[in-house]
C-alpha positions as CSV (number, residue, x, y, z in Angstrom):
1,X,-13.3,-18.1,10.9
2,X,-15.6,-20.9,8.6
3,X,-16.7,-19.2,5.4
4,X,-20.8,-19.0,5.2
5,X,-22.6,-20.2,1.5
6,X,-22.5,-16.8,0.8
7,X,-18.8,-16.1,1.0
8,X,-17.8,-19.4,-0.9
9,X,-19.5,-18.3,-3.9
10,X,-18.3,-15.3,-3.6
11,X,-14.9,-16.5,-3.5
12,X,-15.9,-19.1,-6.0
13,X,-12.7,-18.0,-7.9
14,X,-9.9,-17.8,-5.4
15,X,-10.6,-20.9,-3.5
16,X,-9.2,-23.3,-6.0
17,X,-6.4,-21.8,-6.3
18,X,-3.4,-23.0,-4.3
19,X,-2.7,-21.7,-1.3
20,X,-5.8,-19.7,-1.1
21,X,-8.1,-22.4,0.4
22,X,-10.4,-22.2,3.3
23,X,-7.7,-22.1,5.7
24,X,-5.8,-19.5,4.0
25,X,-9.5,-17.3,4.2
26,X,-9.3,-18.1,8.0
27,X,-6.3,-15.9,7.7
28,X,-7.1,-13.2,5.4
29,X,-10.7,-12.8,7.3
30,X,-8.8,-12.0,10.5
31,X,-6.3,-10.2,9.0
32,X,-5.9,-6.1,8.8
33,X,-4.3,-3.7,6.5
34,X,-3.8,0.0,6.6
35,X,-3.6,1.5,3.0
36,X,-2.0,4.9,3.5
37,X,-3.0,7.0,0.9
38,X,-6.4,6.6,-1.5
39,X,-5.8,8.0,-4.6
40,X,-4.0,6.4,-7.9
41,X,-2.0,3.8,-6.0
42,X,-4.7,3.2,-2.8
43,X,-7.8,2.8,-5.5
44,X,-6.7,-0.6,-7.2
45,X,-5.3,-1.4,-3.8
46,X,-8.2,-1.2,-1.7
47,X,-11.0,-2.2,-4.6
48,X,-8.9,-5.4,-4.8
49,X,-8.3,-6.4,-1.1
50,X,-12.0,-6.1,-0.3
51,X,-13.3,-7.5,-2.9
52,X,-10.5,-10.8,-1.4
53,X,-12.6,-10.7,1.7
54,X,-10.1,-9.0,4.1
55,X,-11.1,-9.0,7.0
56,X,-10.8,-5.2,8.7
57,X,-9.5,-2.1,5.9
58,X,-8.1,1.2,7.4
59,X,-7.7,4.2,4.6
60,X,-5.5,7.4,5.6
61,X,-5.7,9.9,3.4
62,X,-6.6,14.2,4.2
63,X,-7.4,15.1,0.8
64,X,-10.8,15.6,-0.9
65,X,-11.4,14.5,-4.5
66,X,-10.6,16.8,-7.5
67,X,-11.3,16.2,-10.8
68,X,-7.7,15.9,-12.0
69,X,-7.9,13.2,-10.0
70,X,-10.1,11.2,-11.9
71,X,-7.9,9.8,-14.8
72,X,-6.3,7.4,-12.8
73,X,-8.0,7.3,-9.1
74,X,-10.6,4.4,-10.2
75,X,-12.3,4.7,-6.5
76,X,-13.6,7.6,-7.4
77,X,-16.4,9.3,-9.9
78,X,-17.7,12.7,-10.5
79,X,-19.8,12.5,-8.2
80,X,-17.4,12.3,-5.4
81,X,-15.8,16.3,-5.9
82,X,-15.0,18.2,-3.1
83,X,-15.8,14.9,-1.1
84,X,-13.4,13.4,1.6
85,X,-11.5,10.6,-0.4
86,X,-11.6,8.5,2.8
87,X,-15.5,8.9,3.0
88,X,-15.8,8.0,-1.1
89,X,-13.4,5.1,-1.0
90,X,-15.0,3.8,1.9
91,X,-18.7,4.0,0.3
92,X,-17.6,1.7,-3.1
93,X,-15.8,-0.6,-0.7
94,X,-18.6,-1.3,1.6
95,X,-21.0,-1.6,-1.4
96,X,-18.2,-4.3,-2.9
97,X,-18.3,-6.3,0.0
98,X,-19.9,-6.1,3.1
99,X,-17.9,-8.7,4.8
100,X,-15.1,-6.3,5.2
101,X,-14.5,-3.7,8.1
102,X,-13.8,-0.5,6.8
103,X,-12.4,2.3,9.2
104,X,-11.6,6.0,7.9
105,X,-9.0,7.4,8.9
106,X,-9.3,10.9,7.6
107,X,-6.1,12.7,8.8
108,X,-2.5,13.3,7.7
109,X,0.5,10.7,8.2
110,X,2.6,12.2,10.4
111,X,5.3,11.4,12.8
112,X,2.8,12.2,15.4
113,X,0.0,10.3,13.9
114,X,1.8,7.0,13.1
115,X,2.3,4.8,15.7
116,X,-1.7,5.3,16.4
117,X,-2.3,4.1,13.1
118,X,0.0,1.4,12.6
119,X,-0.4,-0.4,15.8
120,X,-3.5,-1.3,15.0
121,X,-3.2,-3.0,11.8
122,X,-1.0,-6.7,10.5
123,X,-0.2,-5.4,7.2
124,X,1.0,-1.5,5.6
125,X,0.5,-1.1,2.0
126,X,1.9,2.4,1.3
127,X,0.1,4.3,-1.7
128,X,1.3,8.0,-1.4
129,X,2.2,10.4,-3.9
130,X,5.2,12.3,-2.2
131,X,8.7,11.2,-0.9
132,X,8.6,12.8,2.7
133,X,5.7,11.0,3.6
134,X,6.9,7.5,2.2
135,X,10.5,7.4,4.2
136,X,8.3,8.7,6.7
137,X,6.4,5.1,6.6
138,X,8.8,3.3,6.0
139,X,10.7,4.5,9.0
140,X,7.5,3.9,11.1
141,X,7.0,0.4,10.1
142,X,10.5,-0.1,10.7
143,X,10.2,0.4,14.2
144,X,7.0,-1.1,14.4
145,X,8.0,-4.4,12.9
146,X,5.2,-4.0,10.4
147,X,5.1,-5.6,7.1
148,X,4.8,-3.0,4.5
149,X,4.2,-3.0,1.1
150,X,6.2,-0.5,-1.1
151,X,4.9,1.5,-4.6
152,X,5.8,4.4,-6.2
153,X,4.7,6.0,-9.6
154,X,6.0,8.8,-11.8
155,X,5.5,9.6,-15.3
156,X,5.4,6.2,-17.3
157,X,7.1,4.2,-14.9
158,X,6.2,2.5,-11.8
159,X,8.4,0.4,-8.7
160,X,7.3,-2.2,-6.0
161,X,8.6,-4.2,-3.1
162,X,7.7,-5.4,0.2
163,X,9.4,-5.3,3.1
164,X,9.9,-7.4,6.2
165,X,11.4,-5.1,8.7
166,X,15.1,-6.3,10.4
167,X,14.8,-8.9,7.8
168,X,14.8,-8.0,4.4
169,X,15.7,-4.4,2.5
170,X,13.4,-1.1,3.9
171,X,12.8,1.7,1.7
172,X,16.2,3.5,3.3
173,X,18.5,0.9,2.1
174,X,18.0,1.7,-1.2
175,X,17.6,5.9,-0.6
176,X,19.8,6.5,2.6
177,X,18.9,10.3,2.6
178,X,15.2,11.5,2.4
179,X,14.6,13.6,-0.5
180,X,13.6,16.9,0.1
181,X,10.6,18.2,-1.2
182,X,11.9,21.0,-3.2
183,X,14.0,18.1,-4.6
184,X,11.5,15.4,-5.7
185,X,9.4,15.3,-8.7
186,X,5.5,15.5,-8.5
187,X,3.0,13.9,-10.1
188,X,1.3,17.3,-10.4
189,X,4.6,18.6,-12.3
190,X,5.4,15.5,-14.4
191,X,2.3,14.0,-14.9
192,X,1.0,10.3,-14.4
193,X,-0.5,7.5,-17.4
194,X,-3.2,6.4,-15.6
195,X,-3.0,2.5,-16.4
196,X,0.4,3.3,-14.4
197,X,-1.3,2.9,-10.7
198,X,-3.4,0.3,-11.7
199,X,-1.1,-2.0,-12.5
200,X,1.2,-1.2,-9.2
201,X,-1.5,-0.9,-7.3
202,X,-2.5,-4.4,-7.8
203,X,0.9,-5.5,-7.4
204,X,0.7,-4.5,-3.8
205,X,-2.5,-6.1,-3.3
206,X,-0.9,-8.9,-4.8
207,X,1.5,-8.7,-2.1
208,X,-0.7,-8.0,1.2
209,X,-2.6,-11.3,0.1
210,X,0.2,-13.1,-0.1
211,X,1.7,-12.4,2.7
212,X,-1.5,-12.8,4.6
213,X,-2.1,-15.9,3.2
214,X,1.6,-16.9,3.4
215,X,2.0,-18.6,-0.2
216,X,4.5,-17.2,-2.9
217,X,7.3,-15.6,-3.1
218,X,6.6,-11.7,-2.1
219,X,8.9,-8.9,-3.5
220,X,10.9,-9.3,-0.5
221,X,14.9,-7.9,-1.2
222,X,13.4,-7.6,-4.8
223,X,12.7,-3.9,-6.3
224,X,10.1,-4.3,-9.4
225,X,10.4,-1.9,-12.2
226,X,7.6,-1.4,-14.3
227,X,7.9,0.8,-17.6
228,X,4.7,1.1,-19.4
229,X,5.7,3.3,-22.4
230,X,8.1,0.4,-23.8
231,X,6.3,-2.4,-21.7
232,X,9.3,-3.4,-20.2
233,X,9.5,-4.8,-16.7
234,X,12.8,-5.1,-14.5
235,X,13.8,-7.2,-11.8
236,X,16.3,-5.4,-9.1
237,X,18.0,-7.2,-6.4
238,X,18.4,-5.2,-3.1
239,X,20.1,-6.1,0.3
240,X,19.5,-5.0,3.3
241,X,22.6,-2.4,4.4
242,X,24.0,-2.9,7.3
243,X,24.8,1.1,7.5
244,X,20.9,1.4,6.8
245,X,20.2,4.9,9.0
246,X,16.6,3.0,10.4
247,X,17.2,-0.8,9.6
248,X,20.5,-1.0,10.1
249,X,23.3,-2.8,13.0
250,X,23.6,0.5,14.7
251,X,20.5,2.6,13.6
252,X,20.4,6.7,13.9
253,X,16.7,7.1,13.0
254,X,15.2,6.0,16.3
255,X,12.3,8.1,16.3
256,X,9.9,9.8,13.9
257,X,9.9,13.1,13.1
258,X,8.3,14.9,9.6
259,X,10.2,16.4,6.9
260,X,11.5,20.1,6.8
């Protein structure tokens, strides 16, 4: 897929840059990613993988846009309140860059809805704000085989990784039992520094690119910590368990289902 005049000066920027050549644009202009979720984490994710020319975005997300939201969901303006945040993500993307596909995908991720989604997309980059729904797409990738990329936020503190499903670490090697609702902290209850998202959201776009493009070293079997209050960031190194419930030699989670 050649490049017209048009898209090399518009990639004027990335095609020096090693590894990201015209060949490696072949790639991302046929490649696909499914951002589940379109609020703090899915905003700096999406703005930055259309604006790298991918070729085909999908955005899940339910939810409509409220103004608490605005402090750190960048996609979105004033404007936008009480709209669907699939339908006001999708109108900045297209605007961004009309090269890329953009599908909306305004629905819940459930264990019903999954496999539809994933199956048609290369790469997952999961951007949600609640625990049952991330083991629940990490499970799904799982079983899919599909490349996901990994982010969570909280308070001041934010964590990345990618995963490369029966090869590297999934979500459940490092938390073995889903935490229940009830259990988890919210963003709603404990709050969120904006600049948080942004950062770890471009980490994961980051991370779709380059394993799209196939250069680097992605955050595979690698857990990035990121503390913005003392601007510390951390390194983890995580293995794939063998007794891993989904990923594991002799796996119990064989099948989706949704949280209780």
């Amino acid at each position: 897929m050649a490049l017209s005049d048009e898209e090399r000066e518009r990639y004027a920027r990335h095609l020096p840059l090693p590894g990201l050549d015209e060949a490696a644009y072949a790639k991302l202009k046929a490649a696909s990613v499914l951002v589940v979720g379109a609020g703090g984490l899915g905003s700096p994710v999406l703005y930055y993988l259309a604006a790298a020319g991918v070729g085909r975005l999908g955005i899940v997300d339910h939810d409509v846009v409220e103004l608490s939201n605005l402090q750190r969901q960048i996609l979105h303006t004033s404007a936008d309140l009480g709209r669907p945040k699939t339908a006001s993500a999708a109108e900045k993307l297209r605007a961004l860059n009309p090269h890329v596909a953009v599908v909306e995908h305004p629905e819940r991720f459930t264990a019903a809805t999954a496999f539809g989604l994933l199956d048609g997309y290369d790469v997952i980059v999961n951007a949600v704000d609640n625990f049952p729904t991330r083991f629940l797409v990490n499970d799904a990738c799982v079983l899919r085989r599909k490349t996901l990329c990994e982010g969570g936020i909280l308070g001041y503190v934010g964590v990345a990784m990618t995963i490369r499903p029966g090869e590297t670490a999934c979500y459940r090697c490092l938390f073995p039992e889903t935490i229940r609702p009830e259990d988890a902290p919210t963003p709603a209850e404990e709050g969120v520094f904006g600049p948080v998202p942004g950062l770890i959201g471009s980490v994961q776009a980051a991370e779709a690119i380059k394993v799209i493009a196939g250069i680097g070293r992605p955050l595979y079997d690698r857990l990035l910590q990121y503390d913005a209050l003392n601007l510390e960031f951390d390194e983890v190194e995580v293995r794939r368990d063998s007794a891993c419930p989904v990923c594991g030699d002799h796996p119990t989670i064989t099948e989706l289902h949704d949280a209780v």
